[in-house]
N, C-alpha and C positions, 0 to 999 in steps of 0.2 A: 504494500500500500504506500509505505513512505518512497517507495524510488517514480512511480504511478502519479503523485500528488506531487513530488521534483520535480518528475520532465513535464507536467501541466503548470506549473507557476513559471517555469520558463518560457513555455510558449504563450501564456494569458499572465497580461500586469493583473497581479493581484494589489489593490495599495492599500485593505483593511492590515491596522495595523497588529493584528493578532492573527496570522495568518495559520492556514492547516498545519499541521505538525505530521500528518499521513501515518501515527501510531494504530498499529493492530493490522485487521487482516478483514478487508471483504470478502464476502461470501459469493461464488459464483450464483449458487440455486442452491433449493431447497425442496429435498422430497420427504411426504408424511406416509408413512405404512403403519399397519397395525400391528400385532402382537406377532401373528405370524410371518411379517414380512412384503406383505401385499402391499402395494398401495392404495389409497382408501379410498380415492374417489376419483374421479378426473380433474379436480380442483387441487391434486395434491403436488402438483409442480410450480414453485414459485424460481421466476430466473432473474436476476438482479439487472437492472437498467445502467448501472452503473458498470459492470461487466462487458455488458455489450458496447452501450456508447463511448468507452474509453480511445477507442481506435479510429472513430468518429472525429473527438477532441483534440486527439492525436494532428489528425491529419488536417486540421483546421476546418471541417464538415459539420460544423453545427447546424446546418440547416435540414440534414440526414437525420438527426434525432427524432425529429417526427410519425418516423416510419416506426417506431418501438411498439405499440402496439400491433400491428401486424406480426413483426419481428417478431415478438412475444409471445403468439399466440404459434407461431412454427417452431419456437424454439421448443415449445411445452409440447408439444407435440410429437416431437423429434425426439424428444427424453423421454416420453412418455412409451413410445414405443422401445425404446431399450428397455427404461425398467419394468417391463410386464413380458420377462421374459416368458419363453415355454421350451419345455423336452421338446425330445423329435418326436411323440404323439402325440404332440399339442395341450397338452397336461401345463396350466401355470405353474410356476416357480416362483419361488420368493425372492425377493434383490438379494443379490451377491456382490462380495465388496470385489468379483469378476467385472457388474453386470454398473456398479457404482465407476469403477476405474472408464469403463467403456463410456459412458455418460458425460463425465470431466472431459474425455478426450475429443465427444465429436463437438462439446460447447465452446472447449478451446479454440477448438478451428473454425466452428462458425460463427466466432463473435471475432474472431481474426487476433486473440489477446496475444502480447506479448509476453513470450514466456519467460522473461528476464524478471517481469512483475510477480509471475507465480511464485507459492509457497510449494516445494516439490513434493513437500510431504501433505496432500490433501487432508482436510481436517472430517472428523465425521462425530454430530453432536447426537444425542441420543437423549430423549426428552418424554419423561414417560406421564402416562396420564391416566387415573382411573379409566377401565373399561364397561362401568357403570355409568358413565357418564355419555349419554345416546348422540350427543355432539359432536362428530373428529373435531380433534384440536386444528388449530389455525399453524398456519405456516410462521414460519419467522417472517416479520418484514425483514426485505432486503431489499433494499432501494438505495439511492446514491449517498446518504447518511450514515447507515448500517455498518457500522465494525466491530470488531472483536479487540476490545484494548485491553 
């Protein structure tokens, strides 16, 4: 995050005087499964806007930002299809930190990130919640604010 929020104060004058400090770590996405490992609904992939448009900001293309909702709704889709995998008789499977690695990898190349920003060791958070509770839990936001400090 800090080398990410470096090379964008170089290319955008920032002149607040308390400027980002880029400590911690954004999150690319976020996926919610249940006990067994499923994913819980269709709503359970959140992909961070800040991930994406980094490359965007990069290249001086702010006017490309617009398109994140569309983006977003293929990108969720795109993950969505890897994480529900199946055997070869079409039997579902539950995510595998296989099926989690494959996921990082196609988001990496289709938000186009540079991987000098990546953390190489992917983080994976584990959030548990009564399953008395008739509600899935909510996704983490992760939006362009969202770190891990």
């Amino acid at each position: 995050m800090r080398t990410a929020i470096t090379t964008l104060l170089t290319i955008y004058d920032d002149k607040r005087p308390d400027k980002p400090n880029g400590k911690g770590e954004s999150i690319i996405a976020s996926a919610i499964v249940d006990e067994r490992g499923y994913l819980i609904n269709s709503t359970a992939i959140s992909i961070s806007s800040f991930a994406w448009g980094l490359h965007l900001a990069m290249k001086k293309k702010l006017d490309k930002l617009s398109a994140w909702p569309e983006i977003e709704t293929r990108l969720q889709i795109k993950a969505e299809e890897i994480l529900r995998p199946k055997d070869k008789d079409g039997q579902k499977l539950p995510v595998s930190l296989t099926v989690i690695e494959k996921t990082i990898k196609m988001l990496i190349k289709e938000m186009d990130l540079d991987e000098s920003f990546l953390n190489p060791a992917p983080s994976i958070v584990a959030c548990f919640q009564h399953n008395s509770n008739d509600d899935p839990p909510e996704g983490a936001l992760i939006n362009s604010f969202t770190s891990k400090t």
